[in-house]
C-alpha positions in Angstrom: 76.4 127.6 49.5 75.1 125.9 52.8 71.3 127.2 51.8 71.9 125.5 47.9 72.8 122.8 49.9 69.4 122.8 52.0 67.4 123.1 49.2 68.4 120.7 47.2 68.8 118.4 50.3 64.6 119.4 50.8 64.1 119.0 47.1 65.3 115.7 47.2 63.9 114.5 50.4 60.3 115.6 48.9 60.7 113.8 45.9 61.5 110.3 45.4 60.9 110.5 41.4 64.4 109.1 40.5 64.3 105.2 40.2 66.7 102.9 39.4 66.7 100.8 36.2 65.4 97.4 37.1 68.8 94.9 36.2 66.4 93.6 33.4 66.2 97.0 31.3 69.9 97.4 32.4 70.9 94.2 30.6 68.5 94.4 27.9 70.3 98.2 27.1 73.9 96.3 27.3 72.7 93.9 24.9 71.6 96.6 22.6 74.5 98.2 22.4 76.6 95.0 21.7 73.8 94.2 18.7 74.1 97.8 17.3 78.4 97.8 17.8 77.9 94.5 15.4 75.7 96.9 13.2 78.2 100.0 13.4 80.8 96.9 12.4 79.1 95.6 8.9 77.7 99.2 8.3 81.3 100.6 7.9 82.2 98.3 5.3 78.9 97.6 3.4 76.6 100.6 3.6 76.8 104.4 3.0 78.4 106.7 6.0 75.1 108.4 7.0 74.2 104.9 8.1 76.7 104.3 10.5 76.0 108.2 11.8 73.2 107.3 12.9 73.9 103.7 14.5 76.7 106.0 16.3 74.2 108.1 17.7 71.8 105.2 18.8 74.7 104.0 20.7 75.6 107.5 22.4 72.0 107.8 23.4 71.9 104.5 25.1 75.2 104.9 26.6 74.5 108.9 28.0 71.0 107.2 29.4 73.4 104.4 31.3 75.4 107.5 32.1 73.1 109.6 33.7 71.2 107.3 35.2 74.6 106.1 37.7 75.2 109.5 37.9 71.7 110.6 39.3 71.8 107.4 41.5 75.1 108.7 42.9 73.3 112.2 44.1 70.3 110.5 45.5 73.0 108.4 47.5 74.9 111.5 48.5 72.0 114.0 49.1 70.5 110.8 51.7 73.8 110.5 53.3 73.5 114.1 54.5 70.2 114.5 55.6 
């Protein structure tokens, strides 16, 4: 466990590749997702189901990239704080 720990701690250390959304691109992906909810909203009642399937799925993508994002963040954070 401790040696896991020491490589990804090294891993880490040697590569600085994760960055952080700029608050512009972090915005402009909120707004999207409040533009294609509206979407999702009129699809439901005017348009045929497949539609709204995939305006669903636009949403999860953007969401899971939020998602991840914070959650690599958090690791970066963590992994610094112990080496």
């Amino acid at each position: 466990m401790q040696n896991n720990l020491k490589k990804i701690t090294n891993y880490a250390k040697n590569k600085n590749e994760i960055m952080a959304l700029t608050e512009q691109v972090q915005v402009s992906l909120q707004d999207a997702q409040a533009d294609l909810r509206n979407a999702l909203a009129f699809s439901a009642r005017n348009e045929e189901s497949y539609v709204s399937k995939h305006i669903a799925d636009m949403l999860l993508r953007i969401d899971s990239l939020i998602q991840a994002h914070d959650m690599l963040e958090t690791l970066k954070n963590d992994i610094e704080d112990l080496g």
